[in-house]
BATOR-239745 format. One record per atom (N, C-alpha, C): x, y, z; atom name. Coordinates in Angstrom, 1 decimal. Atoms other than C-alpha are relative to their C-alpha. Example, Ala and Ser with C-alpha at 12.3 -4.5 7.8 and 13.67 -1.06 7.14 Angstrom:
2
      px      py      pz  atom
     0.9    -1.2     0.0     N
    12.3    -4.5     7.8    CA
     0.9     1.2     0.0     C
    -0.9    -1.1     0.0     N
    13.7    -1.1     7.1    CA
    -0.8     1.1     0.8     C
***
This chain:
242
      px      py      pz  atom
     1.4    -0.3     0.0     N
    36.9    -8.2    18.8    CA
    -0.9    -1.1    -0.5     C
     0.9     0.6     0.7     N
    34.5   -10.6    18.5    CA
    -2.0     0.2     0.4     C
     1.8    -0.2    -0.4     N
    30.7   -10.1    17.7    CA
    -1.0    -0.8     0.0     C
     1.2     0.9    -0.4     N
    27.2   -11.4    18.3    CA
     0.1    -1.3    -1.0     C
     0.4     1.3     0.7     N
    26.6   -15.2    16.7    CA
    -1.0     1.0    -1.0     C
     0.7    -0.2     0.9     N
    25.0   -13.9    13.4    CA
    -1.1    -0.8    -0.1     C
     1.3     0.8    -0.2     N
    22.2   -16.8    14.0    CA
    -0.7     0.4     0.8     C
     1.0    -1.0    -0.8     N
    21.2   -14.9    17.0    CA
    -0.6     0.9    -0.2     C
     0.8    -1.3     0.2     N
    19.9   -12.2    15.2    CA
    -0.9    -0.8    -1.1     C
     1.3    -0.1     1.0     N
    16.5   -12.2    13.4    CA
     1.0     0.5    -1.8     C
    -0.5    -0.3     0.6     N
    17.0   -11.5     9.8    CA
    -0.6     2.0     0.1     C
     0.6    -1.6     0.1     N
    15.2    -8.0    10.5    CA
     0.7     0.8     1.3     C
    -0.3    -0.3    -0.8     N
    17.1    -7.2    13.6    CA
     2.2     0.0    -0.9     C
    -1.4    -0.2     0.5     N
    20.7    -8.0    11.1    CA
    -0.2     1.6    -0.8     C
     0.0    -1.2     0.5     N
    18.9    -4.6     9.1    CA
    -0.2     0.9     1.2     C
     0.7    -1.3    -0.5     N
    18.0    -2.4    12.0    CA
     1.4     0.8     0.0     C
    -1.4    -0.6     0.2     N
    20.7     0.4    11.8    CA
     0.6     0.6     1.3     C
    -0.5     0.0    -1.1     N
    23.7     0.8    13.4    CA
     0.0    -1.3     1.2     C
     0.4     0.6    -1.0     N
    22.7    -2.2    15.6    CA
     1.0    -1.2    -0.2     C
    -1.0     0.6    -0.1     N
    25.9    -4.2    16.2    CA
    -0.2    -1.1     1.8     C
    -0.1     0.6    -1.7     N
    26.5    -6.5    19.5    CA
     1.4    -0.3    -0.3     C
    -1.1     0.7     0.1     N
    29.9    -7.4    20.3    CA
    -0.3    -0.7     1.5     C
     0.3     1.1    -1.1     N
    30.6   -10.1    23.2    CA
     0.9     0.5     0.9     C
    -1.3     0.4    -1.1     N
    32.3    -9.6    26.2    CA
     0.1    -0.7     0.9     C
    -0.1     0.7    -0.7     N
    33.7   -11.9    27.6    CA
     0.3     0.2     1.7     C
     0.4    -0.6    -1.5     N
    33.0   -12.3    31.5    CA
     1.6     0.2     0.3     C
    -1.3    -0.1    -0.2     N
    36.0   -12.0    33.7    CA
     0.3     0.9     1.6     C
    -0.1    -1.1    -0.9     N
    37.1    -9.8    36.9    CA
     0.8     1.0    -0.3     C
    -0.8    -1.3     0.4     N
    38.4    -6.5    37.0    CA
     0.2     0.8     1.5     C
     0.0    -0.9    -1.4     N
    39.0    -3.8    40.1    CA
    -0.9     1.4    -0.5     C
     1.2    -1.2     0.4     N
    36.2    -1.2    39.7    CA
    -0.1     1.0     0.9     C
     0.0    -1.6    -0.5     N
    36.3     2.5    40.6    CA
     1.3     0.5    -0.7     C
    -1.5    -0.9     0.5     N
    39.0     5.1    40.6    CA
     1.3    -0.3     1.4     C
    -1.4    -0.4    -0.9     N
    42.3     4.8    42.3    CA
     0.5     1.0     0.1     C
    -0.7    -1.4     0.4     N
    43.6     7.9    41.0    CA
     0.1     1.0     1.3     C
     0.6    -0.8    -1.2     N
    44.1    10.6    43.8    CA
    -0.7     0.9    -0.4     C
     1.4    -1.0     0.5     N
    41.9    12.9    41.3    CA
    -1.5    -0.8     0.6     C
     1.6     0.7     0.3     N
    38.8    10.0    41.7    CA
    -1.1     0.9     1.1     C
     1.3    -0.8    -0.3     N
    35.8    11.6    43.0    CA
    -0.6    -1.1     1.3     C
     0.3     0.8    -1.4     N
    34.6    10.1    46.8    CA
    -1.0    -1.2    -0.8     C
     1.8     1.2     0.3     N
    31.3     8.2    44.8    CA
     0.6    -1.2    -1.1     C
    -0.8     0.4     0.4     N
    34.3     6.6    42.8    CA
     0.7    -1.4     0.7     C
    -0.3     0.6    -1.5     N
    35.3     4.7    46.1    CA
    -0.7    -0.6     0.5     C
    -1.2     1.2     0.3     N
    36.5     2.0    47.1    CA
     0.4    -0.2    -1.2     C
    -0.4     1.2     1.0     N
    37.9     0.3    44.5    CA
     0.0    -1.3     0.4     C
     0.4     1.4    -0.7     N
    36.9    -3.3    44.6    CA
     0.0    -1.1    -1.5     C
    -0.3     1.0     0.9     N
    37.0    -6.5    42.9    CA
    -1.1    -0.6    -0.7     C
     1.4     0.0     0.6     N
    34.1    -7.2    40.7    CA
     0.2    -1.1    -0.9     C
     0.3     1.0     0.7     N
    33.2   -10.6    39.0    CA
    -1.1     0.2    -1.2     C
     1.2    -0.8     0.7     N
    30.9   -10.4    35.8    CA
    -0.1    -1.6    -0.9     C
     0.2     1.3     1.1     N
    29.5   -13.8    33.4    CA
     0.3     0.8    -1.0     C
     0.2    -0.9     1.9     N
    29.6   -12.8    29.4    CA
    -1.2     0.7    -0.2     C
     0.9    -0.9     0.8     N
    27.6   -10.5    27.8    CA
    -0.2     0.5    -0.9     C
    -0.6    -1.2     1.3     N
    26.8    -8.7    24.6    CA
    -0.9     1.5     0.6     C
     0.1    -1.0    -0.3     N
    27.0    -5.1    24.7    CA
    -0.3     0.6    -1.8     C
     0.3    -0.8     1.2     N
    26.0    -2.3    21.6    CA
     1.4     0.3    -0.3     C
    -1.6    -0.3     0.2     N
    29.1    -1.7    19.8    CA
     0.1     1.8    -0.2     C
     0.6    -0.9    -0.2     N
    27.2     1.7    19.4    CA
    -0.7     0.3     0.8     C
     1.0    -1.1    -0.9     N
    25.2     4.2    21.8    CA
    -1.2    -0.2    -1.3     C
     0.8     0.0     1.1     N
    22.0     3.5    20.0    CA
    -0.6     1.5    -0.2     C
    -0.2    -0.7     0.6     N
    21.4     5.8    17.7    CA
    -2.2     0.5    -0.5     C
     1.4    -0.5    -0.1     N
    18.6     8.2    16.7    CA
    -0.8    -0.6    -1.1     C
     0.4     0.3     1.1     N
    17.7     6.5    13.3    CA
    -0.6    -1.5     0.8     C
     0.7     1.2    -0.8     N
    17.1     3.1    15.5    CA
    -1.1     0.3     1.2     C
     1.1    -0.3    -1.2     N
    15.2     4.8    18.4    CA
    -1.2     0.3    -1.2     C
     1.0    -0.3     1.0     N
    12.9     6.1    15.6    CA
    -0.9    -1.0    -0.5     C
     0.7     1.4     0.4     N
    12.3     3.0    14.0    CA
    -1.3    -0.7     0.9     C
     0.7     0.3    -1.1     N
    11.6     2.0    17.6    CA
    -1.1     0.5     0.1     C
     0.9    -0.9    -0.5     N
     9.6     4.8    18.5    CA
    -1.1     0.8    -0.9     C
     0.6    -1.2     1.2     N
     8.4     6.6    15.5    CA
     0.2     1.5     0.3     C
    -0.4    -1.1     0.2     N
     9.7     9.7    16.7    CA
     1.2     0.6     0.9     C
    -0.8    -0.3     0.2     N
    12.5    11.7    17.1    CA
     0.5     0.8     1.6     C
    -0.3    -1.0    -0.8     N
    13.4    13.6    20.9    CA
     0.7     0.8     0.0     C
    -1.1    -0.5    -0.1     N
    16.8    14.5    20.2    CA
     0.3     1.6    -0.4     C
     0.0    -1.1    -0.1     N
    18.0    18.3    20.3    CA
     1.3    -0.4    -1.5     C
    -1.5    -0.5     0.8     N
    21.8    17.6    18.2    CA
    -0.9    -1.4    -1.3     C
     0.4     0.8     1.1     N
    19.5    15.9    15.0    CA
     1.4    -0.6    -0.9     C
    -1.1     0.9     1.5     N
    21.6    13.2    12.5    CA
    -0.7    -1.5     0.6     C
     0.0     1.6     0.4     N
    20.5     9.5    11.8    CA
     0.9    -0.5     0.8     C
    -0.9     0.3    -0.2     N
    23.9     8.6    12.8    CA
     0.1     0.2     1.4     C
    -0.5    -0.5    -1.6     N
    24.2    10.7    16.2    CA
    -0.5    -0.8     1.2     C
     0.9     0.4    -1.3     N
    23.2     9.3    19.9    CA
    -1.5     0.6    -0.2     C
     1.2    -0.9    -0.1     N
    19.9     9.6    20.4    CA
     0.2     0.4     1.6     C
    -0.2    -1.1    -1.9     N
    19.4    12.1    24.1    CA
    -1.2     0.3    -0.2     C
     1.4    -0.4    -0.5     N
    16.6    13.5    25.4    CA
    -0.6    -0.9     0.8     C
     0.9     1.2    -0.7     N
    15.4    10.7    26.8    CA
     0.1    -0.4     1.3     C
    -0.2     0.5    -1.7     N
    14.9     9.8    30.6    CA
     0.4    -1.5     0.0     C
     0.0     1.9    -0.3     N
    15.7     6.0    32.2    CA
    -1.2    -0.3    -0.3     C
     1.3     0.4     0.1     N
    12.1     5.7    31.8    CA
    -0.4    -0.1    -1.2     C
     0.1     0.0     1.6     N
    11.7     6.6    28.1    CA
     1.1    -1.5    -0.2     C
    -0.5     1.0     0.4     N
    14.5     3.8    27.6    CA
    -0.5    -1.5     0.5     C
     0.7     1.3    -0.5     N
    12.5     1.2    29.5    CA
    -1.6    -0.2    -1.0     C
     0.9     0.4     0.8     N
     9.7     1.8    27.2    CA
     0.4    -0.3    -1.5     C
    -0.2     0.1     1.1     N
    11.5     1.8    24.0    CA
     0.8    -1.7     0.2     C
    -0.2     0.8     0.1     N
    13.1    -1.6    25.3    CA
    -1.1    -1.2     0.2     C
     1.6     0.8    -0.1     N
     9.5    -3.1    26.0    CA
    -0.3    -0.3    -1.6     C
     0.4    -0.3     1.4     N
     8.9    -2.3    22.5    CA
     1.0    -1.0    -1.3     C
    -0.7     1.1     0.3     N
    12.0    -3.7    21.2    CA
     0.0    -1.4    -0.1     C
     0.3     2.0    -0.6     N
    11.9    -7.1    22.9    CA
    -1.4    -0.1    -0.6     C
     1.4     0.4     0.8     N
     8.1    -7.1    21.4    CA
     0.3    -0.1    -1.7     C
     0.1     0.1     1.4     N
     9.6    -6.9    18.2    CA
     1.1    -0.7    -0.5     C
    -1.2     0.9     0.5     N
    12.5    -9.1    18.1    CA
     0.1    -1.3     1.0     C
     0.1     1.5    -1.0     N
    11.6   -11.8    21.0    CA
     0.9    -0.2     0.7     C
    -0.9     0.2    -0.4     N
    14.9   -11.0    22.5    CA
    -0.4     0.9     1.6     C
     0.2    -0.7    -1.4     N
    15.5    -9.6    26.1    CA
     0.8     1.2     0.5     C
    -0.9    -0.8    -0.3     N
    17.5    -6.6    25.5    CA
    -0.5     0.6     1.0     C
     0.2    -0.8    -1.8     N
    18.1    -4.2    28.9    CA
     0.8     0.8    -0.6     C
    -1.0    -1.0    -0.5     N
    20.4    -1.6    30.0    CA
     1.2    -0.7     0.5     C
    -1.2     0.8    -0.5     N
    23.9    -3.0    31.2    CA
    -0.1     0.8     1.5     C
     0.0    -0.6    -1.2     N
    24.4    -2.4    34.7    CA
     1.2     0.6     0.3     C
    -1.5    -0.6    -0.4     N
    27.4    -0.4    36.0    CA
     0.9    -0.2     0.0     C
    -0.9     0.9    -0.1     N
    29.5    -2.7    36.4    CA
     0.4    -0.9    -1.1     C
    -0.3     0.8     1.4     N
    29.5    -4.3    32.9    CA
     0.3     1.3    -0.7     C
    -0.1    -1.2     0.4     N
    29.3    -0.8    31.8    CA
     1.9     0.5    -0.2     C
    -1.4    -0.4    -0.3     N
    33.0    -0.2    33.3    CA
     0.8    -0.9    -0.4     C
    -0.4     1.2     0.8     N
    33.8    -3.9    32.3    CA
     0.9     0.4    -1.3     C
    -0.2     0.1     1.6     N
    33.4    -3.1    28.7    CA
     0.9     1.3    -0.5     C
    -0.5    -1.3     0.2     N
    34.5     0.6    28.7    CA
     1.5    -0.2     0.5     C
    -1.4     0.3    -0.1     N
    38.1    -0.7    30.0    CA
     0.4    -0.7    -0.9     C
    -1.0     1.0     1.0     N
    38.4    -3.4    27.6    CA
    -0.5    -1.3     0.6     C
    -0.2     1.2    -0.4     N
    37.4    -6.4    29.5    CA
     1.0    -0.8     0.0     C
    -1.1     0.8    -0.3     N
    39.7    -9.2    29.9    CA
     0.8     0.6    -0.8     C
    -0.7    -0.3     1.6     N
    41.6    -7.6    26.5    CA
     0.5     1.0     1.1     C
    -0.3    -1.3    -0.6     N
    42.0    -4.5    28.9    CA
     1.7     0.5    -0.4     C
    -1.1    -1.1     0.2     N
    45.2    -2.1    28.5    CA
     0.6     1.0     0.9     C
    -0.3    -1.2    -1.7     N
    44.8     0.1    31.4    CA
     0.1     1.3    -0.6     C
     0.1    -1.0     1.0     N
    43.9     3.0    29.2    CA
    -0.7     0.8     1.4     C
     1.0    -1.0    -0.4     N
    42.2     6.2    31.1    CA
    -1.2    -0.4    -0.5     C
     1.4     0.2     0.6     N
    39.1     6.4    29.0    CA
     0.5    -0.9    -1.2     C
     0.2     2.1     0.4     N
    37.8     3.3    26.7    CA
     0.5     0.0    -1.7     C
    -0.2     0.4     1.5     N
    40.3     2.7    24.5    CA
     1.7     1.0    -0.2     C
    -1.5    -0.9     0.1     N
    43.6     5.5    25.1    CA
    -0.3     0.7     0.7     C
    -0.1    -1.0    -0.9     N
    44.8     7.6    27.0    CA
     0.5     1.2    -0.4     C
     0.5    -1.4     0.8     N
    44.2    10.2    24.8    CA
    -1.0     0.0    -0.6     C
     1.6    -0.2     0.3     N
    40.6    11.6    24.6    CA
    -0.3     0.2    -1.1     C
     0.5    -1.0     1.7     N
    40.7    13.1    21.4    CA
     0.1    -1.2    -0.8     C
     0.0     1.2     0.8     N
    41.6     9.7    20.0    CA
    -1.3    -0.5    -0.1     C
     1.7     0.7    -0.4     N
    38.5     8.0    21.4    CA
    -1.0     1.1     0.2     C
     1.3    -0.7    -0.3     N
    35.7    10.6    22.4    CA
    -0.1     1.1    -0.6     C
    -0.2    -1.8     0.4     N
    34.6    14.1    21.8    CA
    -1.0     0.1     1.0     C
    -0.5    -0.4    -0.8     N
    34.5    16.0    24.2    CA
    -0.1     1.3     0.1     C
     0.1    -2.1     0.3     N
    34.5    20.5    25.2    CA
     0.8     0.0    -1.2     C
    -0.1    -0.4     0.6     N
    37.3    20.3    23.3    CA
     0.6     0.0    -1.5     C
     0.1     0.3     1.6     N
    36.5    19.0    19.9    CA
    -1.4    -0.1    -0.5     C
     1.8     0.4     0.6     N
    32.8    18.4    19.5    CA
    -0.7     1.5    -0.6     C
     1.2    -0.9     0.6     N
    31.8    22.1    18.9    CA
    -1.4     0.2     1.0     C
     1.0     0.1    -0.9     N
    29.5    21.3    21.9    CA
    -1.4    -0.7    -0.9     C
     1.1     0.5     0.4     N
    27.6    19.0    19.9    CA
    -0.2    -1.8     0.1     C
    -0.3     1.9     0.2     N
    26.9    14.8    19.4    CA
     0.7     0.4    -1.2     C
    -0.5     0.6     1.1     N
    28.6    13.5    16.8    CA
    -0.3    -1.2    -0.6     C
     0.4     1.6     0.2     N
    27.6    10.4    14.4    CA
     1.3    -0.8     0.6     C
    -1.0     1.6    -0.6     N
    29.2     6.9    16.0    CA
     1.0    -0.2    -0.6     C
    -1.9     0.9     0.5     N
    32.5     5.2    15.2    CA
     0.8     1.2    -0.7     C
    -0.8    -0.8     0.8     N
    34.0     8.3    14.1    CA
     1.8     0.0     0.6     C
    -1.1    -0.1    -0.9     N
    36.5     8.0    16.7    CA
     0.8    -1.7     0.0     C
    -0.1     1.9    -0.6     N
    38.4     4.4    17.6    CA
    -0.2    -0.6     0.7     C
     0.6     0.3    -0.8     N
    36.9     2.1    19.3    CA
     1.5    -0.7     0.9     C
    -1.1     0.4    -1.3     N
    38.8     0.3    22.6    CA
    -0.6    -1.1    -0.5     C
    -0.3     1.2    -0.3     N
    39.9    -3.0    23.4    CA
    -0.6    -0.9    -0.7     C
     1.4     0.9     0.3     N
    36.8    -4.9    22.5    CA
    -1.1     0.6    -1.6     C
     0.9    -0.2     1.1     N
    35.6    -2.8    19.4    CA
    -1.2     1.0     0.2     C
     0.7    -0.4     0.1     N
    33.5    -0.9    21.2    CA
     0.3     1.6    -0.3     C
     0.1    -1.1     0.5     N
    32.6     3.0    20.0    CA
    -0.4     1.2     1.1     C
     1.3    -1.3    -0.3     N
    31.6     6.5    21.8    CA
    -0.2    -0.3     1.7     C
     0.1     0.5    -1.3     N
    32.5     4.9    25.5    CA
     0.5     0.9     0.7     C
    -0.6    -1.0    -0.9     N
    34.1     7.8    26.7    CA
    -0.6     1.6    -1.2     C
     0.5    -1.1     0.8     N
    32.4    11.3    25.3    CA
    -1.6    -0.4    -0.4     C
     1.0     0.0     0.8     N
    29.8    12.4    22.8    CA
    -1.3     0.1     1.2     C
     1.4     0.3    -1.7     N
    26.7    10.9    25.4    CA
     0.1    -0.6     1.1     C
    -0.2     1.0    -1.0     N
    26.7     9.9    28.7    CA
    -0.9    -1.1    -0.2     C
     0.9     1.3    -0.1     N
    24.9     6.2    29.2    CA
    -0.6    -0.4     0.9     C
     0.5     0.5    -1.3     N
    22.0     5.2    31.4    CA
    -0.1    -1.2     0.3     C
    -0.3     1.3    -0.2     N
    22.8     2.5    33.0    CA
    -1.0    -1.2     0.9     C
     1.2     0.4    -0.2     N
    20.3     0.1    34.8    CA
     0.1    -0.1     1.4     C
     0.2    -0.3    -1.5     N
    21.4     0.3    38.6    CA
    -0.6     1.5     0.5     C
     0.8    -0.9    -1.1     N
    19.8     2.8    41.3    CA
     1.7     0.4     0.2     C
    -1.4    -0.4    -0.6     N
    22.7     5.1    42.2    CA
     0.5     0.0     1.8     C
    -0.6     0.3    -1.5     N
    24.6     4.8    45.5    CA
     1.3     1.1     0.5     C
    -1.5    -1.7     0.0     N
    27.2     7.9    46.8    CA
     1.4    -0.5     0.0     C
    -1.5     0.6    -0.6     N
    29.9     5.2    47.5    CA
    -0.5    -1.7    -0.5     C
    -0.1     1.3     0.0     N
    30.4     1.2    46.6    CA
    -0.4    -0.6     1.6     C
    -0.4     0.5    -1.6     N
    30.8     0.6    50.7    CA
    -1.7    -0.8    -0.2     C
     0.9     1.0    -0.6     N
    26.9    -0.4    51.2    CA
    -0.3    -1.2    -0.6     C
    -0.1     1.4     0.9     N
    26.5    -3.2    48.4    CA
     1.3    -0.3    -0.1     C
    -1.5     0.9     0.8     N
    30.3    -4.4    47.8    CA
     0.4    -0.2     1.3     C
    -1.3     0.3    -1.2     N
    32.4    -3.7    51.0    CA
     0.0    -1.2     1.0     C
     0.2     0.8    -0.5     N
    33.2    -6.5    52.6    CA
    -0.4    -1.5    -0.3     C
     0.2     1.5     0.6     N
    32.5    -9.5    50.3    CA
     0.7    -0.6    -0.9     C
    -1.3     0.5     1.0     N
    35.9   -10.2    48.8    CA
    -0.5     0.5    -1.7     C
     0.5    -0.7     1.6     N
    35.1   -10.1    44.8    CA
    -1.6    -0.3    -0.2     C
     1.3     0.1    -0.3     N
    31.6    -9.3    44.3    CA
    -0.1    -0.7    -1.5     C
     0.2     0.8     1.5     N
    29.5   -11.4    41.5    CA
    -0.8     0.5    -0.8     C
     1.4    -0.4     0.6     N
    27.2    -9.7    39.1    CA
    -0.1     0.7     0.9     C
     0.4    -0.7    -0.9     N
    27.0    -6.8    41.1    CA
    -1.4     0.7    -0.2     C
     1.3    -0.8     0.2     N
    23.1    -5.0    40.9    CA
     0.0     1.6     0.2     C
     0.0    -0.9    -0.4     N
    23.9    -1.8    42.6    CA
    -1.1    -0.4     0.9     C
     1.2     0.1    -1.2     N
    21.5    -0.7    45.5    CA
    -1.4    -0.5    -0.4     C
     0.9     0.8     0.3     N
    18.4    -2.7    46.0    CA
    -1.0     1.2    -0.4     C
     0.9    -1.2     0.4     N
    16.6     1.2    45.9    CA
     0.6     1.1     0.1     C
    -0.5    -1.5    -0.2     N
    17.2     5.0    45.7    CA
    -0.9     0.7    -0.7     C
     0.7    -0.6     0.7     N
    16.0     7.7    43.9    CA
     0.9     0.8    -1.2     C
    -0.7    -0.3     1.5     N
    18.7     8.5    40.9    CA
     0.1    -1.2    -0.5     C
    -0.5     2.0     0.9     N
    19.9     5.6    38.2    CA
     1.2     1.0    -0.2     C
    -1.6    -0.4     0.5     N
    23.4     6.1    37.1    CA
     0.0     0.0    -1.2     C
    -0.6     0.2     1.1     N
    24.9     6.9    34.1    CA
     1.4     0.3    -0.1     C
    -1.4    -0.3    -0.1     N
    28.3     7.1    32.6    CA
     0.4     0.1    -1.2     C
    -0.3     0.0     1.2     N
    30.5     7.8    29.8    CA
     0.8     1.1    -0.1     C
    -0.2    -1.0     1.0     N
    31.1    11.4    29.5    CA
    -1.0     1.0    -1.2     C
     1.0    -0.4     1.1     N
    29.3    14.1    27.2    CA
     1.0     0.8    -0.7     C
    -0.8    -1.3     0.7     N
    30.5    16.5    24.4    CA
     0.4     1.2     0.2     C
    -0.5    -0.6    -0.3     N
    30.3    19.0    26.2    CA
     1.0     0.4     1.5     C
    -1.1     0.2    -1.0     N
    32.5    17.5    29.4    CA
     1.4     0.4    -0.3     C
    -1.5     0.6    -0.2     N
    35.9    18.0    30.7    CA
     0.4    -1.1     0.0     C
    -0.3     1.5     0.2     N
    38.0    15.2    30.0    CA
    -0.3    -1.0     1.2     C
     0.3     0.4    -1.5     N
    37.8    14.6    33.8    CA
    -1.5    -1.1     0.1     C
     1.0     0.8     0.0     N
    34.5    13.2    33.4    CA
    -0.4    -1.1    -1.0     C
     0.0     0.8     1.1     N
    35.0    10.9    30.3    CA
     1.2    -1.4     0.8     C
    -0.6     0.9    -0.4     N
    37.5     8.7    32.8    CA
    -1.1    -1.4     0.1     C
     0.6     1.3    -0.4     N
    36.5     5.0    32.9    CA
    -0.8    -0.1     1.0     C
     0.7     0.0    -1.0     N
    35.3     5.2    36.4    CA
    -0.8     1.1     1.1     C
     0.5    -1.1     0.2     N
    33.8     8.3    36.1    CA
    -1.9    -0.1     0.6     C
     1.2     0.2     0.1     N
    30.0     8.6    37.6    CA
    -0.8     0.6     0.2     C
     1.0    -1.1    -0.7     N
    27.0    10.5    37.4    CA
    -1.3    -0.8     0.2     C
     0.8     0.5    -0.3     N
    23.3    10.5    38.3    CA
    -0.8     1.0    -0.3     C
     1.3    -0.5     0.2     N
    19.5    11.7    37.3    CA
    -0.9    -0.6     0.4     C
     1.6     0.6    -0.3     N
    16.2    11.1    38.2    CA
    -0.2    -0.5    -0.9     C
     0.3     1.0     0.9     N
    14.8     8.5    36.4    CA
    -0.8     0.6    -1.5     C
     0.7    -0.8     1.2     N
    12.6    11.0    34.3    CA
     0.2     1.2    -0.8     C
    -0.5    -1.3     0.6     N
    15.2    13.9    33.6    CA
     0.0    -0.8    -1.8     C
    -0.1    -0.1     1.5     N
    15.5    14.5    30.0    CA
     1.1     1.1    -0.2     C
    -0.8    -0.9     0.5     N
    18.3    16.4    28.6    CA
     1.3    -0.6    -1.3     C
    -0.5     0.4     1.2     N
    20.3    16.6    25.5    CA
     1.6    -0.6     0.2     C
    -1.2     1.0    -0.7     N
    23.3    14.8    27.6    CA
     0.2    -1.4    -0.1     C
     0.2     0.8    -0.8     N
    22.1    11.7    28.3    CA
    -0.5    -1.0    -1.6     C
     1.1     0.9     1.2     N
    21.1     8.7    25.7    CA
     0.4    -1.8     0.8     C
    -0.3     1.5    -1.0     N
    22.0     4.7    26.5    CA
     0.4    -1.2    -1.3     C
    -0.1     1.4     0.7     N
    23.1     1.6    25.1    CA
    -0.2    -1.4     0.4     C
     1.0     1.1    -0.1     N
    21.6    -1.8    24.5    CA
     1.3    -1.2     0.6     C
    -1.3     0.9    -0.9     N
    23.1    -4.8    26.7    CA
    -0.9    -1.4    -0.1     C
     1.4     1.4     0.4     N
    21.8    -8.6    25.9    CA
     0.8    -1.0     1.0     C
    -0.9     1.4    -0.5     N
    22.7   -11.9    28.2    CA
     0.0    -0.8    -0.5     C
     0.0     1.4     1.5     N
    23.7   -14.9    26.5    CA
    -1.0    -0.9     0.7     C
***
C-alpha cells in the first residue's frame, strides 16, 4: 500500500476527515466478468490500459461532505458512514467546491480505474470482490449490515489498502453508462484510459450496497441512475491524477 506524497496535501486538506489517497499504480488488467454468472452489460471482457492515479482509500464520508457542504442528506446518519442521498450531480457540485478549497482537481474515477482499484491493481489476487473471496470479510452486505451503512474500514481493505469497495455504498462513477463494452472498446486491442460512451442518459456506478446480494458486490458488477436520482444507496469516491 502506498499513499498520497504527504507534500501534496495542503496542511488543511492533511485534517479534513477520513480523507486518505492511496496511489495506484497504472498498469493493464482484463475488465468485465467472465464468469458464466456475469450479467450481458458485464461483456466482453477486454483489455484495459490505465496511467497512475490516486484514489480515496475511503467512500467519502458524511462528516467530510458536510464540511464540504454544510449539510447533511444522508438517511443511515454517523460521521464515519458513506455519505448517500446524493445524485451524480450533487457530487459534481460538492467537487467544484472542493477543488475551490484546496486548488486541487479532484473528480470521480471512471469505471475503469474504479475496477482497476477494486481488484487490486497490479498487486491484484484474483479475489471475487475487492480484497477476498469472502464478502463478509470485505463488505457488508443483506447479510450482515442490518440493512444499513456502516462507518469505513471496519472491514479489510484489498490489495492496495483500499476500504468499502465491495458493499456498504454503491459508487458514482464519472462515465455515461453503456449496456455492453462492444461500442467504445471492441475492436481496439488494449484500450488506453478508457472514457466510456461519449453520451447517454444514466452514469454508472459500482460497488455493491448493504442491502445487496453478494452477486452484486462482484468486481465487475454494474449498475446505473440518472444523473439526478437520489437514494440512500448510492454515495462516491474521490479520484485525483498525478
Amino acid at each position: 500500500m502506498q499513499k498520497i506524497d504527504p507534500g501534496l496535501l495542503t496542511d488543511w486538506e492533511k485534517n479534513l476527515p477520513h480523507h486518505e489517497l492511496i496511489l495506484v499504480e497504472g498498469g493493464e488488467f482484463e475488465m468485465g466478468g467472465a464468469d458464466s454468472e456475469a450479467e450481458e452489460d458485464e461483456k466482453p471482457v477486454h483489455k484495459v490500459s490505465l496511467d497512475s492515479f490516486y484514489l480515496g482509500k475511503f467512500p467519502v464520508t458524511q462528516a467530510l461532505w458536510k464540511l464540504v457542504m454544510g449539510k447533511n442528506p444522508s438517511r443511515f446518519k454517523g460521521e464515519a458512514n458513506p455519505v448517500e442521498n446524493v445524485s451524480w450531480k450533487d457530487t459534481q457540485v460538492f467537487l467544484q467546491k472542493l477543488n475551490q478549497m484546496t486548488g486541487k482537481t479532484y473528480r470521480l474515477p471512471t469505471e475503469a480505474e474504479w475496477e482497476f482499484a477494486a481488484r487490486g491493481g497490479i498487486h491484484s489476487e484474483g479475489y471475487l470482490y475487492a480484497g477476498s473471496d469472502k464478502l463478509k470479510e470485505v463488505g457488508w452486505y443483506e447479510k450482515n449490515s442490518n440493512h444499513q451503512t456502516q462507518p469505513v474500514g471496519q472491514k479489510l481493505g484489498n490489495e492496495l489498502g483500499l476500504f468499502d469497495m465491495s458493499g456498504n455504498v454503491y459508487e458514482w462513477c464519472q462515465d455515461w453508462y453503456g449496456a455492453n463494452y462492444y461500442q467504445h472498446c471492441a475492436g481496439q486491442g488494449v484500450v488506453k484510459n478508457p472514457q466510456g460512451p461519449e453520451k447517454g442518459v444514466l452514469r454508472v456506478f459500482r460497488g455493491g450496497f448493504c442491502s445487496d446480494v453478494a452477486r452484486h458486490c462482484w468486481g465487475s458488477s454494474r449498475g446505473s441512475y440518472r444523473p439526478n436520482y437520489h437514494y440512500s444507496d448510492v454515495g462516491f469516491r474521490l479520484a485525483l491524477s498525478l
